[in-house]
C-alpha positions as CSV (number, residue, x, y, z in Angstrom):
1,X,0.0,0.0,0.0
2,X,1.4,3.6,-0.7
3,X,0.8,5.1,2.2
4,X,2.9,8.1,3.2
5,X,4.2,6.7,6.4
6,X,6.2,4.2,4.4
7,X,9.0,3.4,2.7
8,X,8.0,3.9,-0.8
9,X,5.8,6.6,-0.1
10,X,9.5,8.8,1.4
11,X,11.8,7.6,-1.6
12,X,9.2,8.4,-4.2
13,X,9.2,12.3,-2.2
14,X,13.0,12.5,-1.7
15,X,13.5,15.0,-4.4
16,X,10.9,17.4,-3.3
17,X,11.8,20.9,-1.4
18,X,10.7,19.9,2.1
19,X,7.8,22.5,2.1
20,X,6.2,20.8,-0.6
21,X,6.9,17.3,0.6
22,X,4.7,18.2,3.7
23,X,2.3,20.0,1.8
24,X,1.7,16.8,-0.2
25,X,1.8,14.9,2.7
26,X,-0.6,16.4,4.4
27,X,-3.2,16.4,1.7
28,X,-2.8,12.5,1.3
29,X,-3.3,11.7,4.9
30,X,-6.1,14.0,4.6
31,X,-7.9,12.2,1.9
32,X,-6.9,9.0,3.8
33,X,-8.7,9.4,6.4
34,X,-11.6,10.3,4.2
35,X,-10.9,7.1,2.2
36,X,-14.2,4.9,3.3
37,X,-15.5,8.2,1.1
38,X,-13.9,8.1,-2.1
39,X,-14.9,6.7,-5.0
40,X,-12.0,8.3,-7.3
41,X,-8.6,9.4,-7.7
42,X,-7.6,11.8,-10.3
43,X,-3.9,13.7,-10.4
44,X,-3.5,16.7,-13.2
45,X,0.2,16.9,-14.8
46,X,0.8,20.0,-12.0
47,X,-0.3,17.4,-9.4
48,X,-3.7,18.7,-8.6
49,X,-5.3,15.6,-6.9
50,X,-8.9,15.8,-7.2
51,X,-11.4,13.5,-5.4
52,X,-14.8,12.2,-6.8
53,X,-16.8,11.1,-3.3
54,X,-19.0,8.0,-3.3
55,X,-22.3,10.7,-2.8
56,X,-21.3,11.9,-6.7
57,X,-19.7,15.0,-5.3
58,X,-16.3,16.6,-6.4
59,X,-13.1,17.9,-3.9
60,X,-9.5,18.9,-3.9
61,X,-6.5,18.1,-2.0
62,X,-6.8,21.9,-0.6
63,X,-10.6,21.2,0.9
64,X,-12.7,22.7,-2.3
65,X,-16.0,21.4,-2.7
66,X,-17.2,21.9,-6.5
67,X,-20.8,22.3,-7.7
68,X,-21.5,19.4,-9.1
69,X,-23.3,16.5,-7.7
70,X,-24.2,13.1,-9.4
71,X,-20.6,12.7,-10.7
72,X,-19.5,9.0,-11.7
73,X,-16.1,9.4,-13.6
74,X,-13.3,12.4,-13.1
75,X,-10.6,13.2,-15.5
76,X,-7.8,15.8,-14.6
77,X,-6.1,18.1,-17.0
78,X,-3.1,20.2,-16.6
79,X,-5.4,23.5,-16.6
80,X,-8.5,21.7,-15.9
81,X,-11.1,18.8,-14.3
82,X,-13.9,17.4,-16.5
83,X,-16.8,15.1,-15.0
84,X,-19.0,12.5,-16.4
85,X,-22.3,12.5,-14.6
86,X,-24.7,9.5,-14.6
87,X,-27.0,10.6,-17.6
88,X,-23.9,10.7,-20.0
89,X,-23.3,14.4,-19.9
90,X,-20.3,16.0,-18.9
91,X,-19.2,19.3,-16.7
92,X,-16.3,21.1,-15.6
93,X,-13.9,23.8,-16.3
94,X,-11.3,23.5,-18.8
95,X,-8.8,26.3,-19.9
96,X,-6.6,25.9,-23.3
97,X,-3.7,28.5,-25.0
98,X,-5.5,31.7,-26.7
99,X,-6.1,31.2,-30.3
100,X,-3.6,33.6,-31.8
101,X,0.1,32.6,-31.9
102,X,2.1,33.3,-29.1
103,X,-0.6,33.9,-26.8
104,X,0.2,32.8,-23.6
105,X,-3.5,34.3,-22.4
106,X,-5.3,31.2,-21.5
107,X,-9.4,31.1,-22.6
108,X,-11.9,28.6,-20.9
109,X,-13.1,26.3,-23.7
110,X,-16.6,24.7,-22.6
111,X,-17.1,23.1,-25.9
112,X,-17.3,19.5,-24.1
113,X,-20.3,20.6,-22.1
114,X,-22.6,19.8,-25.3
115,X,-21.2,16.3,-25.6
116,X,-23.9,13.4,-24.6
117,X,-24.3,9.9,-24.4
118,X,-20.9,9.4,-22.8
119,X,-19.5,6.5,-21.2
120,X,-15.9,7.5,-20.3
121,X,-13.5,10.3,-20.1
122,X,-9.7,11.2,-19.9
123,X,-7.8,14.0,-19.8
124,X,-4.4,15.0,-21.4
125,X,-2.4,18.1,-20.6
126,X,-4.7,20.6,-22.6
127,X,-7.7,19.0,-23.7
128,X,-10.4,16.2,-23.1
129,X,-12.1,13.5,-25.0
130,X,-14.8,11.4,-24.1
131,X,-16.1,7.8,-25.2
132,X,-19.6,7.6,-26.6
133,X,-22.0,5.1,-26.1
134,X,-21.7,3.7,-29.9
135,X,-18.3,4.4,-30.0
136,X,-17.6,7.5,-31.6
137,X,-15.2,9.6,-29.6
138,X,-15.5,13.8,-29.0
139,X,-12.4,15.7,-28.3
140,X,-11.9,19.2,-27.2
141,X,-9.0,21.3,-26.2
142,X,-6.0,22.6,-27.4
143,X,-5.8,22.0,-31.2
144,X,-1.5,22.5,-31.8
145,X,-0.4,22.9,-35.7
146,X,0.9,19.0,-36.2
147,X,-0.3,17.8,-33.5
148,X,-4.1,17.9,-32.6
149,X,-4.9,15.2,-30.1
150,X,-8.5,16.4,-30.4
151,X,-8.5,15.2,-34.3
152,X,-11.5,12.0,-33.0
153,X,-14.1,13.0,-35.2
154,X,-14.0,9.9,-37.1
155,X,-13.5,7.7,-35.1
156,X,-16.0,4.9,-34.6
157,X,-16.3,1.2,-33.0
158,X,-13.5,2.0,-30.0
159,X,-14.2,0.5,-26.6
160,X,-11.6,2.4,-25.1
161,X,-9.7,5.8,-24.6
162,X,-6.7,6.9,-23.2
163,X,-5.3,11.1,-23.6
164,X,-1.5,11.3,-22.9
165,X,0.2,14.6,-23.3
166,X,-0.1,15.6,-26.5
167,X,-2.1,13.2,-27.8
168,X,-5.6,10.6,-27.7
169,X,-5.8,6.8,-28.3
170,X,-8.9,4.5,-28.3
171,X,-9.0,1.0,-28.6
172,X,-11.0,-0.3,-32.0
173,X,-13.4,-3.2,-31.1
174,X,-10.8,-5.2,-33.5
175,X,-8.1,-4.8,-31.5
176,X,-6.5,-2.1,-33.3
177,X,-5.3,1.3,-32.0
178,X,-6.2,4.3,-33.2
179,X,-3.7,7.3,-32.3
180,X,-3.2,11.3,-32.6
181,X,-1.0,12.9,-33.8
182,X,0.8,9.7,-35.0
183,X,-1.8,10.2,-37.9
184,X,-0.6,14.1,-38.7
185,X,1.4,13.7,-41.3
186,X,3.7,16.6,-39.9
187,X,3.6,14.6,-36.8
188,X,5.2,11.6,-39.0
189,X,7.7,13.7,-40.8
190,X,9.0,15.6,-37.9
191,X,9.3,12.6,-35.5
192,X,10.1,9.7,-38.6
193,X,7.5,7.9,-37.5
Protein backbone atom coordinates (compact mmCIF):
# COMPACT_ATOMS: atom_id res chain seq x y z
CA UNK A 1 0.00 0.00 0.00
CA UNK A 2 1.42 3.61 -0.71
CA UNK A 3 0.83 5.13 2.24
CA UNK A 4 2.93 8.10 3.19
CA UNK A 5 4.15 6.69 6.37
CA UNK A 6 6.17 4.25 4.44
CA UNK A 7 9.04 3.40 2.75
CA UNK A 8 8.04 3.85 -0.81
CA UNK A 9 5.75 6.61 -0.08
CA UNK A 10 9.48 8.82 1.42
CA UNK A 11 11.84 7.56 -1.59
CA UNK A 12 9.22 8.39 -4.15
CA UNK A 13 9.21 12.35 -2.23
CA UNK A 14 13.03 12.54 -1.67
CA UNK A 15 13.47 14.96 -4.43
CA UNK A 16 10.86 17.36 -3.34
CA UNK A 17 11.79 20.87 -1.40
CA UNK A 18 10.70 19.91 2.10
CA UNK A 19 7.83 22.49 2.13
CA UNK A 20 6.24 20.85 -0.64
CA UNK A 21 6.90 17.32 0.59
CA UNK A 22 4.72 18.20 3.75
CA UNK A 23 2.28 19.99 1.84
CA UNK A 24 1.70 16.79 -0.23
CA UNK A 25 1.82 14.89 2.68
CA UNK A 26 -0.63 16.43 4.35
CA UNK A 27 -3.24 16.44 1.74
CA UNK A 28 -2.75 12.52 1.25
CA UNK A 29 -3.27 11.70 4.94
CA UNK A 30 -6.09 14.00 4.59
CA UNK A 31 -7.86 12.15 1.90
CA UNK A 32 -6.86 9.04 3.80
CA UNK A 33 -8.66 9.42 6.42
CA UNK A 34 -11.55 10.31 4.22
CA UNK A 35 -10.89 7.08 2.22
CA UNK A 36 -14.15 4.92 3.35
CA UNK A 37 -15.51 8.17 1.15
CA UNK A 38 -13.93 8.14 -2.14
CA UNK A 39 -14.91 6.67 -5.00
CA UNK A 40 -12.02 8.29 -7.33
CA UNK A 41 -8.59 9.38 -7.72
CA UNK A 42 -7.62 11.77 -10.29
CA UNK A 43 -3.92 13.70 -10.36
CA UNK A 44 -3.55 16.70 -13.16
CA UNK A 45 0.22 16.91 -14.83
CA UNK A 46 0.82 19.97 -12.04
CA UNK A 47 -0.29 17.39 -9.37
CA UNK A 48 -3.72 18.72 -8.60
CA UNK A 49 -5.30 15.56 -6.85
CA UNK A 50 -8.94 15.85 -7.15
CA UNK A 51 -11.37 13.53 -5.39
CA UNK A 52 -14.76 12.15 -6.77
CA UNK A 53 -16.83 11.08 -3.31
CA UNK A 54 -18.98 8.00 -3.29
CA UNK A 55 -22.34 10.73 -2.83
CA UNK A 56 -21.28 11.94 -6.65
CA UNK A 57 -19.74 14.97 -5.29
CA UNK A 58 -16.29 16.59 -6.45
CA UNK A 59 -13.07 17.95 -3.93
CA UNK A 60 -9.53 18.85 -3.94
CA UNK A 61 -6.46 18.08 -1.97
CA UNK A 62 -6.83 21.91 -0.57
CA UNK A 63 -10.65 21.24 0.91
CA UNK A 64 -12.71 22.72 -2.28
CA UNK A 65 -15.97 21.36 -2.67
CA UNK A 66 -17.24 21.85 -6.53
CA UNK A 67 -20.82 22.35 -7.75
CA UNK A 68 -21.49 19.40 -9.13
CA UNK A 69 -23.26 16.55 -7.69
CA UNK A 70 -24.17 13.11 -9.36
CA UNK A 71 -20.63 12.68 -10.72
CA UNK A 72 -19.48 9.02 -11.67
CA UNK A 73 -16.05 9.44 -13.55
CA UNK A 74 -13.34 12.37 -13.12
CA UNK A 75 -10.57 13.21 -15.46
CA UNK A 76 -7.83 15.84 -14.59
CA UNK A 77 -6.09 18.10 -17.04
CA UNK A 78 -3.15 20.15 -16.63
CA UNK A 79 -5.42 23.51 -16.57
CA UNK A 80 -8.47 21.71 -15.87
CA UNK A 81 -11.06 18.85 -14.33
CA UNK A 82 -13.91 17.41 -16.52
CA UNK A 83 -16.80 15.10 -15.00
CA UNK A 84 -18.96 12.46 -16.35
CA UNK A 85 -22.32 12.55 -14.62
CA UNK A 86 -24.68 9.53 -14.61
CA UNK A 87 -27.04 10.60 -17.59
CA UNK A 88 -23.86 10.68 -20.01
CA UNK A 89 -23.29 14.41 -19.95
CA UNK A 90 -20.25 16.01 -18.92
CA UNK A 91 -19.19 19.26 -16.71
CA UNK A 92 -16.27 21.15 -15.62
CA UNK A 93 -13.90 23.80 -16.29
CA UNK A 94 -11.26 23.46 -18.83
CA UNK A 95 -8.82 26.33 -19.94
CA UNK A 96 -6.61 25.90 -23.34
CA UNK A 97 -3.71 28.47 -25.03
CA UNK A 98 -5.50 31.71 -26.71
CA UNK A 99 -6.06 31.16 -30.33
CA UNK A 100 -3.62 33.58 -31.76
CA UNK A 101 0.06 32.63 -31.95
CA UNK A 102 2.13 33.25 -29.05
CA UNK A 103 -0.62 33.86 -26.79
CA UNK A 104 0.23 32.81 -23.63
CA UNK A 105 -3.49 34.29 -22.36
CA UNK A 106 -5.31 31.15 -21.50
CA UNK A 107 -9.43 31.07 -22.56
CA UNK A 108 -11.91 28.63 -20.90
CA UNK A 109 -13.10 26.26 -23.65
CA UNK A 110 -16.60 24.68 -22.57
CA UNK A 111 -17.10 23.09 -25.95
CA UNK A 112 -17.27 19.52 -24.08
CA UNK A 113 -20.26 20.64 -22.14
CA UNK A 114 -22.58 19.80 -25.28
CA UNK A 115 -21.20 16.29 -25.57
CA UNK A 116 -23.89 13.44 -24.63
CA UNK A 117 -24.29 9.93 -24.35
CA UNK A 118 -20.92 9.39 -22.84
CA UNK A 119 -19.54 6.52 -21.23
CA UNK A 120 -15.91 7.53 -20.29
CA UNK A 121 -13.48 10.32 -20.13
CA UNK A 122 -9.66 11.17 -19.91
CA UNK A 123 -7.83 13.95 -19.83
CA UNK A 124 -4.40 14.96 -21.44
CA UNK A 125 -2.44 18.14 -20.60
CA UNK A 126 -4.73 20.63 -22.63
CA UNK A 127 -7.67 18.98 -23.66
CA UNK A 128 -10.36 16.25 -23.13
CA UNK A 129 -12.11 13.48 -25.02
CA UNK A 130 -14.83 11.40 -24.05
CA UNK A 131 -16.11 7.77 -25.19
CA UNK A 132 -19.60 7.61 -26.64
CA UNK A 133 -21.99 5.13 -26.11
CA UNK A 134 -21.71 3.70 -29.86
CA UNK A 135 -18.27 4.43 -30.05
CA UNK A 136 -17.63 7.45 -31.59
CA UNK A 137 -15.20 9.62 -29.55
CA UNK A 138 -15.49 13.77 -28.97
CA UNK A 139 -12.37 15.71 -28.31
CA UNK A 140 -11.91 19.16 -27.19
CA UNK A 141 -8.98 21.35 -26.17
CA UNK A 142 -5.99 22.63 -27.37
CA UNK A 143 -5.80 22.02 -31.17
CA UNK A 144 -1.46 22.50 -31.82
CA UNK A 145 -0.43 22.89 -35.66
CA UNK A 146 0.89 19.01 -36.25
CA UNK A 147 -0.27 17.84 -33.48
CA UNK A 148 -4.14 17.93 -32.61
CA UNK A 149 -4.90 15.16 -30.11
CA UNK A 150 -8.46 16.40 -30.40
CA UNK A 151 -8.46 15.21 -34.33
CA UNK A 152 -11.54 11.96 -33.01
CA UNK A 153 -14.11 13.03 -35.18
CA UNK A 154 -14.01 9.95 -37.14
CA UNK A 155 -13.49 7.69 -35.11
CA UNK A 156 -15.99 4.87 -34.64
CA UNK A 157 -16.30 1.18 -32.97
CA UNK A 158 -13.52 2.05 -30.02
CA UNK A 159 -14.21 0.47 -26.63
CA UNK A 160 -11.64 2.38 -25.08
CA UNK A 161 -9.72 5.85 -24.61
CA UNK A 162 -6.75 6.87 -23.16
CA UNK A 163 -5.27 11.11 -23.63
CA UNK A 164 -1.51 11.34 -22.94
CA UNK A 165 0.20 14.63 -23.32
CA UNK A 166 -0.07 15.58 -26.47
CA UNK A 167 -2.10 13.15 -27.83
CA UNK A 168 -5.57 10.63 -27.66
CA UNK A 169 -5.82 6.80 -28.25
CA UNK A 170 -8.90 4.47 -28.27
CA UNK A 171 -8.98 0.98 -28.59
CA UNK A 172 -11.03 -0.31 -31.96
CA UNK A 173 -13.37 -3.22 -31.06
CA UNK A 174 -10.82 -5.17 -33.48
CA UNK A 175 -8.08 -4.78 -31.53
CA UNK A 176 -6.48 -2.13 -33.28
CA UNK A 177 -5.31 1.29 -32.02
CA UNK A 178 -6.18 4.31 -33.16
CA UNK A 179 -3.75 7.31 -32.29
CA UNK A 180 -3.16 11.31 -32.62
CA UNK A 181 -0.97 12.92 -33.81
CA UNK A 182 0.76 9.67 -35.01
CA UNK A 183 -1.85 10.22 -37.88
CA UNK A 184 -0.62 14.10 -38.71
CA UNK A 185 1.38 13.72 -41.31
CA UNK A 186 3.66 16.62 -39.86
CA UNK A 187 3.61 14.62 -36.81
CA UNK A 188 5.23 11.59 -38.96
CA UNK A 189 7.68 13.73 -40.77
CA UNK A 190 9.01 15.55 -37.86
CA UNK A 191 9.32 12.60 -35.54
CA UNK A 192 10.14 9.69 -38.65
CA UNK A 193 7.45 7.93 -37.52
Amino acid sequence: RFHPDTEAWKTASMDLPDDIYQSKLECLRKMLEEQNDIRQVAVSPTDQIYVLHRDGTVSDSGGNRYPWTDVCEIAAAQTGLIVRKSDGTVDGILFVPGEQAGDENMVRDDSFKAWSDIVSITAGALHVAGLKRDGAVVAAGARLPGIDACDVGDWRDITTISAGGLLTAGLCKDGSVRCTPMEHEEFKRQYAY
